[in-house]
Structure formats: C-alpha cells, structure tokens
C-alpha positions as CSV (number, residue, x, y, z in Angstrom):
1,X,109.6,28.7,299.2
2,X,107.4,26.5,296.9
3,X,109.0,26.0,293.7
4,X,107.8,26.3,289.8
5,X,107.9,24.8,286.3
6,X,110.7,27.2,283.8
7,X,107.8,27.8,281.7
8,X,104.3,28.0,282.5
9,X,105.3,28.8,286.3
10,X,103.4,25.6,287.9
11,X,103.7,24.7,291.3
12,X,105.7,21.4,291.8
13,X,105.4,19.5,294.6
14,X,108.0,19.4,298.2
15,X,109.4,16.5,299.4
16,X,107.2,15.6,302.4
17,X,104.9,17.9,301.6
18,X,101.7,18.1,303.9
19,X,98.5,18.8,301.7
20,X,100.0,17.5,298.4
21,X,96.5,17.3,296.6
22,X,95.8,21.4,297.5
23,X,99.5,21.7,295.0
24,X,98.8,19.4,292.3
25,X,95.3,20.8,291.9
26,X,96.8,24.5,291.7
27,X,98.9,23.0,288.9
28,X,96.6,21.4,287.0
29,X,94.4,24.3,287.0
30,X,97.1,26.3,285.6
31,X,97.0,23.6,283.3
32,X,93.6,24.4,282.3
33,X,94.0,27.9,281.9
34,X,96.8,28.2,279.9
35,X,96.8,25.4,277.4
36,X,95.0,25.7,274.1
37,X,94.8,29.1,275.3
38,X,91.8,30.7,274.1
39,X,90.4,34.2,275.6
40,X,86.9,36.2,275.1
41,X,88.0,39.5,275.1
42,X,91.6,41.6,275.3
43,X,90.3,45.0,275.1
44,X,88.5,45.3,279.0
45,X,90.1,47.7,281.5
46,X,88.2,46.0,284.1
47,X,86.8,42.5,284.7
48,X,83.5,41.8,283.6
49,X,80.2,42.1,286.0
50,X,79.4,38.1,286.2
51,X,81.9,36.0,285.0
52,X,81.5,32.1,284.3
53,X,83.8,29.6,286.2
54,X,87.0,29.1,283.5
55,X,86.7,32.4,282.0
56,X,89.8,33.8,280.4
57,X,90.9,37.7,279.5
58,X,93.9,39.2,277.6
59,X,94.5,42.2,280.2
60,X,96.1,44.4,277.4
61,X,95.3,48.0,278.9
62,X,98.2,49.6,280.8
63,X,96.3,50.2,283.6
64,X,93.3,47.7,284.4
65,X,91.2,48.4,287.7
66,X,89.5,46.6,289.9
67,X,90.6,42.9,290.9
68,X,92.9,43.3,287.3
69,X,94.7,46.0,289.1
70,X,98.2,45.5,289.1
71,X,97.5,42.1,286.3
72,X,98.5,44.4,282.9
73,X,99.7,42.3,280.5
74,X,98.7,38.5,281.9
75,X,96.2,36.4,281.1
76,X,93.4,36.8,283.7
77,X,91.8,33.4,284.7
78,X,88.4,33.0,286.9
79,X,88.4,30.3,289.0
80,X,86.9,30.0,292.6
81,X,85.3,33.0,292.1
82,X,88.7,35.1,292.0
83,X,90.5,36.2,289.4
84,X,94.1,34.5,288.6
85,X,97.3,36.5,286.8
86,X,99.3,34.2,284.8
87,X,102.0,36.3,283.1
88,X,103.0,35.2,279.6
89,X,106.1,34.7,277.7
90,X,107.1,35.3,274.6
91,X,105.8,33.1,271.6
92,X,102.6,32.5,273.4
93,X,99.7,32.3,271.0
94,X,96.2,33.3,272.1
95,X,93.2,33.2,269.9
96,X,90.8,36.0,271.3
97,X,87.3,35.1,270.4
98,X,85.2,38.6,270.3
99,X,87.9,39.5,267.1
100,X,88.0,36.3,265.4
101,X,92.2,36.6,265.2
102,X,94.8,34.9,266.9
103,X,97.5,36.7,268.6
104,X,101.3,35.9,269.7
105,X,103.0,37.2,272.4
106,X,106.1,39.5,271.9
107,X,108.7,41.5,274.2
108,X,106.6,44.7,274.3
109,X,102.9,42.9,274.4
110,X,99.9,41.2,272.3
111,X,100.3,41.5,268.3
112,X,98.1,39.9,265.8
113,X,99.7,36.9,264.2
114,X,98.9,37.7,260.9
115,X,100.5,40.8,261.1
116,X,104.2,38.8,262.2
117,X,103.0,36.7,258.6
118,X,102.8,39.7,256.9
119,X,106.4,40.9,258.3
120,X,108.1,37.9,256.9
121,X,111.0,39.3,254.4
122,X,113.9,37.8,252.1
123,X,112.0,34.1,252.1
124,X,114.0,31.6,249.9
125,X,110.6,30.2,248.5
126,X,107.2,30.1,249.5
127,X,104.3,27.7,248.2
128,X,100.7,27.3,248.8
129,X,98.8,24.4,248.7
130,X,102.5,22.9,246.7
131,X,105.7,23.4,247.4
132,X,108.2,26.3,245.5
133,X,111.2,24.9,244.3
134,X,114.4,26.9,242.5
135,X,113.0,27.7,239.0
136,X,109.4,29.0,241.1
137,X,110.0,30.0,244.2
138,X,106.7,31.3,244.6
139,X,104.5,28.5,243.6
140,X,100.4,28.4,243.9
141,X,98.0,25.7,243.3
142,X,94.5,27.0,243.2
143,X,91.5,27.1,241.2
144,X,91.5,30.7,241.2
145,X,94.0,33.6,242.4
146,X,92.4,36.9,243.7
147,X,94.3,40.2,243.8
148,X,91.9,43.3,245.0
149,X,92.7,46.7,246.0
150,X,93.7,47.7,249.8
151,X,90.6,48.5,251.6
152,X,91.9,47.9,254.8
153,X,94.6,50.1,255.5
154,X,93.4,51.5,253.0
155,X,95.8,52.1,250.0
156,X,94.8,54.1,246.6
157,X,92.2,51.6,245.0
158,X,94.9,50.6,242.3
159,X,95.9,47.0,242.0
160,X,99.1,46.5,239.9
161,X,101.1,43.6,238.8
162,X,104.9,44.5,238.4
163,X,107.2,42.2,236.1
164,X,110.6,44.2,236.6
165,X,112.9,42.2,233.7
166,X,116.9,43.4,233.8
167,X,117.0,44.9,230.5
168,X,115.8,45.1,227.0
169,X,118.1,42.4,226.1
170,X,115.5,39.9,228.4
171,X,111.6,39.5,228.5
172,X,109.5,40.8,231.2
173,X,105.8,38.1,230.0
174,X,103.0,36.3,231.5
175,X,103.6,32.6,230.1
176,X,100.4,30.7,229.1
177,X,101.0,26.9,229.3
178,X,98.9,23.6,228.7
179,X,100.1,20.4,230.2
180,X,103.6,22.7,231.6
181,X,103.9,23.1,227.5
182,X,104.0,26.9,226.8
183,X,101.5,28.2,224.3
184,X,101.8,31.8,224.3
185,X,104.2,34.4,225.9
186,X,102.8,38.0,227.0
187,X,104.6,41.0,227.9
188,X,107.8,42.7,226.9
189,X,109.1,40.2,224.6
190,X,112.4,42.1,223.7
191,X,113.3,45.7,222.7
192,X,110.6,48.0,224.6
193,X,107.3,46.9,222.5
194,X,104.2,45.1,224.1
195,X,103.6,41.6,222.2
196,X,102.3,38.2,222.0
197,X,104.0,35.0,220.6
198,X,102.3,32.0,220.1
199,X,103.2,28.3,219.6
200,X,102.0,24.9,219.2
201,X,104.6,22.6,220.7
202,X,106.4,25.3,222.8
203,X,109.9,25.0,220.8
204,X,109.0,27.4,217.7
205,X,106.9,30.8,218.3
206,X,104.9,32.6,215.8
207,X,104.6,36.6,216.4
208,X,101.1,37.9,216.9
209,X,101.1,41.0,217.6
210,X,103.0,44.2,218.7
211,X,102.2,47.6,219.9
212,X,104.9,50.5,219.0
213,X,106.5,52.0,222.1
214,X,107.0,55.0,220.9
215,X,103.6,55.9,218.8
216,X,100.9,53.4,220.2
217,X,100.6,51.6,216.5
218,X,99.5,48.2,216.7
219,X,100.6,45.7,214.6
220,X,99.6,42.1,213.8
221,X,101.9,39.6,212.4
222,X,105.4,38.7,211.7
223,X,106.8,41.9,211.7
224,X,104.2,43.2,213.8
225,X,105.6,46.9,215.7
226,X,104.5,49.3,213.5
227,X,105.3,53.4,213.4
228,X,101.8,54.2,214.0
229,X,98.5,53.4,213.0
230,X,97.4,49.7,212.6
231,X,99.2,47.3,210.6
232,X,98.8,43.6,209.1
233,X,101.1,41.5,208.1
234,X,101.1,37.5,207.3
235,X,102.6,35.2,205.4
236,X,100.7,33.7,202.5
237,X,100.1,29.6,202.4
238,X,98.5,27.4,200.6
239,X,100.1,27.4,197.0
240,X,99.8,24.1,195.7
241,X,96.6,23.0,193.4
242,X,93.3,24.3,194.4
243,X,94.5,26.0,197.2
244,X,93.0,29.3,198.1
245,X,95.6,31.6,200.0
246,X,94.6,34.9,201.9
247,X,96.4,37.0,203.6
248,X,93.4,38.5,205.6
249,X,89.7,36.9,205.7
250,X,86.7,38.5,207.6
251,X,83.9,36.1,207.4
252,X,80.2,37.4,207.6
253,X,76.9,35.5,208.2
254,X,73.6,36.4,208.9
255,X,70.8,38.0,206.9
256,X,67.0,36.5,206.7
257,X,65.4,33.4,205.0
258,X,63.7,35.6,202.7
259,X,66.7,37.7,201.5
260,X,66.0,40.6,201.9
261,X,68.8,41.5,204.0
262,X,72.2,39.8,202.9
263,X,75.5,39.3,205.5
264,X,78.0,41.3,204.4
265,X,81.7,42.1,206.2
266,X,82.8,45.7,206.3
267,X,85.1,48.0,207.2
268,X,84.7,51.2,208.7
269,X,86.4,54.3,209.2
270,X,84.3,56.6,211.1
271,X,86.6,60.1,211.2
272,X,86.5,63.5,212.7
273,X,88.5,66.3,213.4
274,X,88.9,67.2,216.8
275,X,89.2,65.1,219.8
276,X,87.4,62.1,220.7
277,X,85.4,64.0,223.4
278,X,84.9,67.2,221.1
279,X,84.8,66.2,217.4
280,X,84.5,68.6,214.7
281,X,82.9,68.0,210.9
282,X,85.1,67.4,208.7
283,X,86.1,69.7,206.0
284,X,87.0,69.6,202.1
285,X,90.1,67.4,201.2
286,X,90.0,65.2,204.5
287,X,90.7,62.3,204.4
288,X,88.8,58.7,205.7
289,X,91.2,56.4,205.1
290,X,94.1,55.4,203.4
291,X,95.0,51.2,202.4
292,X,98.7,51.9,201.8
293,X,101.4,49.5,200.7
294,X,105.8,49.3,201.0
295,X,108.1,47.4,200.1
296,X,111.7,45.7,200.9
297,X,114.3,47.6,199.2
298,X,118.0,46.5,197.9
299,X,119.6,48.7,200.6
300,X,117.4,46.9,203.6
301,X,115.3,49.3,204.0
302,X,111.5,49.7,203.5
303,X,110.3,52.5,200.9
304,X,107.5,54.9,201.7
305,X,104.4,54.0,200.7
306,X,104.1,53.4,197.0
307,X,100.9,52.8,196.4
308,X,97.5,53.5,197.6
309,X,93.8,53.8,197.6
310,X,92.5,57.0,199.9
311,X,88.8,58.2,200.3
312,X,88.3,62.0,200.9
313,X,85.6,64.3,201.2
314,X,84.6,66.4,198.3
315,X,83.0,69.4,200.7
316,X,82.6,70.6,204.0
317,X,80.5,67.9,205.8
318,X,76.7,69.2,206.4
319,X,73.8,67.6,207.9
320,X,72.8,67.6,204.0
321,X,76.1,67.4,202.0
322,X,78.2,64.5,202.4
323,X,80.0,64.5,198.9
324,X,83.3,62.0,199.0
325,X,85.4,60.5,196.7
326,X,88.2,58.0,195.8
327,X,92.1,58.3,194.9
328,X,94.2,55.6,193.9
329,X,98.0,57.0,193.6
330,X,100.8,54.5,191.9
331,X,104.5,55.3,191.8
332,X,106.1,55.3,188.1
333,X,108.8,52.7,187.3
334,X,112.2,54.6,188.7
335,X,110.4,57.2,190.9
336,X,110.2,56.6,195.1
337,X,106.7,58.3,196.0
338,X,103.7,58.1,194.7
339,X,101.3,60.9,192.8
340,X,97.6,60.5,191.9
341,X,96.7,58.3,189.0
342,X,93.0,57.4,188.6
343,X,90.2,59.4,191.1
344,X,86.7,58.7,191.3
345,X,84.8,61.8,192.1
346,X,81.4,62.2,193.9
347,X,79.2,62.4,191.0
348,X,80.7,59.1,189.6
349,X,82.8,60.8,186.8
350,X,86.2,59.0,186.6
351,X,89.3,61.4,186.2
352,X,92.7,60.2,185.0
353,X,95.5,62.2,186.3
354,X,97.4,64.6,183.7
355,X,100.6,63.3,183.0
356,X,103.9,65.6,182.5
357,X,103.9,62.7,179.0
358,X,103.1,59.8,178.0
359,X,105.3,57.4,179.3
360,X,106.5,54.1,177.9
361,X,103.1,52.2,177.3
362,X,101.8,48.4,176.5
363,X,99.0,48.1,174.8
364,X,95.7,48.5,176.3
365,X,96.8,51.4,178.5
366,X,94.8,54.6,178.5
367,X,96.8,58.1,179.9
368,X,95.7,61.9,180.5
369,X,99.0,63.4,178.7
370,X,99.0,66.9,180.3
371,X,101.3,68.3,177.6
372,X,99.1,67.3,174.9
373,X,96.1,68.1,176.7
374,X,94.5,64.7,175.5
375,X,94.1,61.3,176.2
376,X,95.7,58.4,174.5
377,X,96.1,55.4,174.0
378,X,98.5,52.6,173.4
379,X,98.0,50.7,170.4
380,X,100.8,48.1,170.9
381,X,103.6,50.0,169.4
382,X,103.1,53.8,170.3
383,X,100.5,56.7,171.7
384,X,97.8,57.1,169.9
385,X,95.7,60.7,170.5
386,X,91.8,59.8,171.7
387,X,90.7,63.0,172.4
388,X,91.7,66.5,171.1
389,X,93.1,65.9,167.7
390,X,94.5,68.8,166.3
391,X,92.9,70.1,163.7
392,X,92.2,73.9,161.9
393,X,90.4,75.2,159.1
394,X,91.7,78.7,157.0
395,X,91.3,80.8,155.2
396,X,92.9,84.2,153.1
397,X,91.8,87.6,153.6
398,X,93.2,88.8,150.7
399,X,93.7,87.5,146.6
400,X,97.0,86.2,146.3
401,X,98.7,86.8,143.1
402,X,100.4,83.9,141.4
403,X,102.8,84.7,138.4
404,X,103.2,82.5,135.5
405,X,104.3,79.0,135.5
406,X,105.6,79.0,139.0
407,X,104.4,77.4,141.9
408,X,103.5,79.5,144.8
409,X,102.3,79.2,148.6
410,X,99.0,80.2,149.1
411,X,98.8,82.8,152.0
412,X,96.3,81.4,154.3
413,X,96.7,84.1,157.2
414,X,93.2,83.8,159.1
415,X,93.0,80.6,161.5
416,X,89.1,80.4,162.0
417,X,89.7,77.1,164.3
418,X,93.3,76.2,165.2
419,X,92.2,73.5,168.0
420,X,95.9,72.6,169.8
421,X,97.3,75.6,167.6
422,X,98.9,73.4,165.1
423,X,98.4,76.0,162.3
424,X,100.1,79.0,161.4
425,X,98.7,81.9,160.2
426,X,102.2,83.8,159.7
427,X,103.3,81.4,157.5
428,X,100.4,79.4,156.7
429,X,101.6,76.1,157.3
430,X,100.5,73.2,159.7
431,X,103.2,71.7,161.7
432,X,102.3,67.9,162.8
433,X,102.7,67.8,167.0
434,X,103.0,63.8,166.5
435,X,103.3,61.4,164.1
436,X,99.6,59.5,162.2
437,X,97.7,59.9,159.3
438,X,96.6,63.6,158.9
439,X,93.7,64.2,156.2
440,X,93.6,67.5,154.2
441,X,91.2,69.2,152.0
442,X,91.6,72.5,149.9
443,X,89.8,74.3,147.7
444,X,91.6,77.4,145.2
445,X,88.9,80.2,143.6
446,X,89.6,81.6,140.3
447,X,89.8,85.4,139.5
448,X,91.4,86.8,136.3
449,X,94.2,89.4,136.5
450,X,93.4,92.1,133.8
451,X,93.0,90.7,130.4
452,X,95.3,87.7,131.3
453,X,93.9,84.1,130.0
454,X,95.6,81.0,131.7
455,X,95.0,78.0,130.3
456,X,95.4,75.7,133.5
457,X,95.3,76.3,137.8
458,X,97.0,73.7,139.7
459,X,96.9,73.6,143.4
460,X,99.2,70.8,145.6
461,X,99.8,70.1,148.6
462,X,103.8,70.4,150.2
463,X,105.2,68.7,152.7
464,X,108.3,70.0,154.3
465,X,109.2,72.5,151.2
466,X,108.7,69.7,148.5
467,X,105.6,68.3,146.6
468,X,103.5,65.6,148.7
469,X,103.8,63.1,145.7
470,X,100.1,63.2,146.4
471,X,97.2,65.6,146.7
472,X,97.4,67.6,143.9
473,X,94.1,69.0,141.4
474,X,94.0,70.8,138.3
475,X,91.4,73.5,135.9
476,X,92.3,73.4,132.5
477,X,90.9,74.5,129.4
478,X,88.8,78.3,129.6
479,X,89.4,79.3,133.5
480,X,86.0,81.5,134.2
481,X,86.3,84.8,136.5
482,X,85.1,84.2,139.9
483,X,83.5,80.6,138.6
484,X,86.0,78.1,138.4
485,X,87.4,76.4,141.5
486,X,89.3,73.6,142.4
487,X,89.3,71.3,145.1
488,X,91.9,68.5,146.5
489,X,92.1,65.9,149.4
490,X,94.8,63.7,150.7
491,X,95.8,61.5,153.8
492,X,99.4,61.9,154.7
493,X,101.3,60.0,157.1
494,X,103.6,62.6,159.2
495,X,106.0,62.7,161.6
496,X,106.6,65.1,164.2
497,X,107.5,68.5,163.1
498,X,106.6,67.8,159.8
499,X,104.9,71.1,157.9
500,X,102.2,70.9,155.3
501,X,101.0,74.2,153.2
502,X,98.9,74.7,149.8
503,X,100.9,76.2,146.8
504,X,99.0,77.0,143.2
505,X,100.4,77.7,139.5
506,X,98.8,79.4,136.4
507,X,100.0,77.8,133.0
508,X,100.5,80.7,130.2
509,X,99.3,83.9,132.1
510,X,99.1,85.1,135.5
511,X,96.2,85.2,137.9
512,X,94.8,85.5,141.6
513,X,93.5,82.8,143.6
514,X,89.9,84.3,145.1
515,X,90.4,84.7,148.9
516,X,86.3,84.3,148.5
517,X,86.0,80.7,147.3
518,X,89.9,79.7,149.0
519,X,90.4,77.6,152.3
520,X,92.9,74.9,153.9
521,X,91.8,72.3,156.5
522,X,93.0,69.1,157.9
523,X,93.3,67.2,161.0
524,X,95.0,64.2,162.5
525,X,93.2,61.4,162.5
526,X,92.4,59.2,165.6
C-alpha cells in the first residue's frame, strides 16, 4: 500500500519502486492543485461542460452528480481530462474567484474568512495601519474613518456611536487634540449635561457651553447649564487704559458703496403660540422677549430675575394690526422681584408706573406717586408735586353774620373746584396734603345789617386756629352797602396737615359779609 504526506495526502515514493517518475509526477501535481489554492466557482452541483486542463472547484453541495459524485466537500481538480478529489483539512484557505472572497476551511465545511474576522471577541488591542497599545487599545491611522449604516444584513438604517462612561462622577467626551495636545473635550463632561471645554495648552480648560439635562436650555460660558431657555455668560477683560471690554459683540458688515443700505446686527425673536408645525397669532399681553438679569446672593444662591426689559403685543395680531410695546421692570432697594417701572406703549407715549409712594429719591428722579395721583419730582432734598397740584376755589351760599369786634370764620360751604379734595366745605378750611409754598387769594363783600354803621372790615387769613402773621386786608372809613369789598393774597409755606381758612371782623357795629361778592382760593405751588 503506497503511502502519503500527513497533510496534503501526497504519494511518496517505495523503496525499489518500479515507475518512480509515474509517483513523483502524481505528487507534484497534487502540488499544483492545492498550493496557492485558488478556485472558480463553489456553488456547482455538477462539473462544468468543457473544462480547461488545471481547473479547480469547491464541491460545496451535499450531493454533486456526475463525475463529482461521491467528491462533496473536496476540492475538484481537472487534469488528464478527469476530475481529481482532494479532501481538505481544516484551516485551508481558498479564494473562490466568481465571488471575489476568500474562504477557510472549518469542521463542518467552507465559511467566508471575513466572517471568522468578524467573530473575533475579547481582543486585548487591535490597531490599523499602527499598533494599539494600553492607554488605546483600539488605535487607527487614516486620513479618514467611515461609519455607515448596515445595508448588508441589513440592520435599521441608524448609525450610533456609544461612549458608555461609569458614572456621573467621570466623563463620557470626544477629545480634539493638535500635535497629541488636547484642545477641546466633547460629551458628558460631569454631572448629566452635554458640554464643551476648550483650552490652549491642554492643562487649563475654559467652559463653552452646556445644554440642561433636564429642560433642553443652552448655555454659553462659565457657568453655562442653564434651567431653560438660552443663556450667556462671560467674564469681562480688558480693564486697564483704553481698553474696551464686552461681554457679548455681534459684528455686522455689509451695506452698498452708495449708502443706501447700512450693516446692521440684530436680534430676533420671531414668536407664536402654538407648535412649530401649527402656530397660532399671537394675542394681547404676549410676550416677544424678555432680556432678564440675577444675581449672586449672600446665602449662595441666585435671586430671581430682578430686572428686565420685555416686548409685548398691545392687541390681537392681524394681518393689519400689529401694535407692541416695551416694559422695563426694576426691583426696589429691599424687595426680591421685580414690578413694572417705565413702559413704552405703541403710540410712543411713555408711562411711568404708579407707585404705592414716593420712595426715597436723589435728585433728578421723576415718579408716578399712585397715592397722590401725580408726578414728582426730586429736587435734591424732597418730592416735589409736577402734576396735579391741589388747588380749589369757594364760595358761600349764604351772608354770614359777623358780630362786633370779633373775629369770625367765614363759612365758605360750596367747593366749585376741589381738585385732590384738599378743601372742605363742612368746615371751610384747606388742609395742606404736603409740605411747599401754597398761594391764597380772598375777597370779603360788604352788606349792612339794619341801620348798623361799622367803621372798618378786616379779613385774614388763619393757619392752624391762629393768625397767619401774614395775609390780612382792611375797609375803613364809610363801608358802602353792597359796594365795598376787600381783597387779600398771601404765599404760605405749609406742612402737612396744616389748615388754612378766611375769618373777618367789623369795628363798632355788626354786619354781613355778601355771599355775592365773597370767595377763597389757593393752591400749592409747583
């Protein structure tokens, strides 16, 4: 019995063997077959009609016909014009040329080699084009790096990339380097928000920006993870002479040689109620936007927003209405939120806010005091009323008697204007709502009581129950019935709660003062 090579199964030669040439020929065509092994074809269940001398088949189908009959499995050679079964063994390789793919032989048949790459598991590194080492065990040196969908198995269309960190504690990022010197960091980058750090020399970072988990609100900045919405924050430079700091700059250019149309950088808030893919007009009060600012408290908190410049809409938004507005709110020295202050309305008027009073002032300032129902201003050392003053005029409806050498208050009881209701027509006083100059004028009518003859009417002005020590007038001489009339002025300087009312005397005789030709006014003066 001839023997054979362990591996390939190759005749060897007998000792004394007759016809040696007809053995070492069969072996070196086995030779021939088998190395560089390189088939046309391994999906045939029967051998093809004219085959070339050298021609080499995969018989992969369970049961092949014909002169592959009983060859399943082997590599089928043609040479002499037979066919030839050499059986593999495992860790053959055979590229088959029809498919383009090379294929290695296992226990239960022909697999594709790529497929055994793509079963390799729990690899201790792995490198292309370089070699991974401990700190990157998978390392890549390439121009590029592709990752596309699965279109061959195929898989959903979705191509992820999953950095799985242990815990908030650590980062889960994308590191951007220059020269192996990191520049910026991407991804988790502690607690649960989505950020980007920055550096220059890959030892100290600089936050740029940070989305809030929770809400979505992005944030640029030091500090940047807001609660919602978008936030800024920086930190100013550039204090020394002649330097200009800014905390945010937009730059615009642009605009035509001729000048007609200039660059200009704006901001936009274009809002809607609604959805994004259904919005609605907007409706009276909205509001477009709000600039808002807080501050670091003593406790370590931040306050709410304590001041604030908001735009709203005046009406109902219409293809021919569009009316909006501005309100700038401010928070009072010892208060935590703010209230409206100053609002520009759509017709361009400018509206102070009323004011429960006027607070403590400096001079210069200008308030809507709601209590007073007027504005005022600061002169330096108190409020000063600019707008309704109070002021009255009065007069009698009746002739009050006045005895004899006495002085008497003059019953004005008819207010005919009373503006801030300062006067009294019960007791016919005015009462001073603050303290300033207040300027008076009365005027007393004659009219003789019976056959009585004074010689003199006085009339005078009384502050608090007492003469004025200014504003008085006197008739003397022959007092004429329904003729004679006095008048008096005077400028007092009152403080609040002070009273001031008209009181008359008769010298010798008594008499009436005319309600026709009698009347008090004053007012306070700005």
């Amino acid at each position: 019995m001839p023997q054979t090579t362990t591996n390939l199964a190759l005749p060897l030669l007998a000792a004394a063997q007759a016809g040696k040439h007809v053995t070492h020929n069969e072996a070196l065509l086995g030779l021939d077959a088998l190395v560089q092994l390189a088939c046309l074809d391994k999906d045939l269940s029967a051998p093809p009609a004219n085959p070339a001398e050298g021609d080499r088949y995969l018989v992969a189908t369970p049961e092949p016909t014909g002169a592959w009959a009983g060859l399943t499995g082997q590599v089928a050679c043609y040479q002499d014009g037979h066919w030839l079964g050499f059986p593999p063994r495992p860790g053959w390789l055979a590229w088959i040329a029809d498919e383009g793919e090379l294929y290695i032989r296992v226990r239960d048949g022909w697999v594709p080699f790529r497929t055994t790459i793509g079963s390799l598991g729990n690899l201790d590194r792995l490198g292309i084009n370089t070699a991974g080492d401990a700190a990157n065990r998978l390392a890549v040196k390439a121009d590029a790096v592709l990752f596309s969908w699965d279109d061959v198995t195929p898989g959903s269309g979705h191509v992820r990339l999953t950095l799985n960190r242990r815990s908030e504690a650590e980062e889960a990022a994308i590191v951007l380097q220059s020269g192996y010197e990191t520049r910026a960091l991407f991804g988790l980058l502690g607690g649960d928000r989505v950020g980007l750090k920055v550096s220059a020399d890959g030892a100290t970072y600089a936050p740029g920006f940070g989305v809030h988990p929770v809400t979505g609100g992005f944030g640029l900045g030091p500090t940047a993870m807001p609660a919602a919405g978008l936030h800024l924050t920086t930190l100013r430079s550039g204090t020394g002479p002649g330097a200009v700091p800014r905390d945010v700059q937009v730059d615009a250019f642009g605009g035509d040689a001729a000048g007609a149309v200039a660059p200009a950088a704006a901001f936009v808030a274009q809002v809607a109620r609604g959805t994004p893919a259904n919005p609605a007009p907007l409706k009276a009060l909205d509001g477009f936007f709000t600039l808002a600012g807080t501050g670091r408290r003593s406790d370590g908190a931040y306050s709410a927003e304590v001041v604030a410049v908001a735009g709203f809409a005046e009406e109902d938004f219409t293809a021919t209405g569009n009316g909006a507005g501005l309100d700038l709110r401010t928070t009072p020295a010892g208060a935590t939120g703010p209230r409206s202050a100053v609002k520009v309305r759509g017709n361009g008027a400018l509206e102070l806010q009323p004011l429960a009073a006027a607070p403590t002032g400096a001079a210069g300032q200008i308030v809507f005091d709601s209590t007073a129902g007027a504005f005022k201003g600061h002169d330096g050392s108190r409020w000063r009323r600019l707008t309704h003053l109070p002021r009255f005029s009065a007069t009698t409806s009746f002739d009050n008697y006045l005895g004899a050498d006495a002085w008497t208050r003059v019953q004005f009881n008819i207010a005919e204007e009373n503006e801030q209701g300062a006067f009294a027509a019960a007791t016919g006083r005015f009462t001073a709502a603050e303290a300033g100059l207040h300027a008076f004028t009365a005027n007393v009518g004659y009219r003789r009581n019976g056959s009585s003859a004074p010689t003199a009417l006085e009339a005078q002005l009384y502050r608090n129950g007492a003469p004025a020590g200014r504003g008085r007038a006197a008739l003397t001489g022959g007092l004429v019935d329904g003729i004679s009339c006095l008048g008096l002025s005077a400028v007092l300087d009152l403080a609040p709660g002070d009273t001031v009312e008209v009181r008359g005397r008769f010298t010798g005789a008594d008499g009436y003062v005319a309600a026709a030709d009698s009347l008090f006014s004053g007012r306070l003066l700005p």
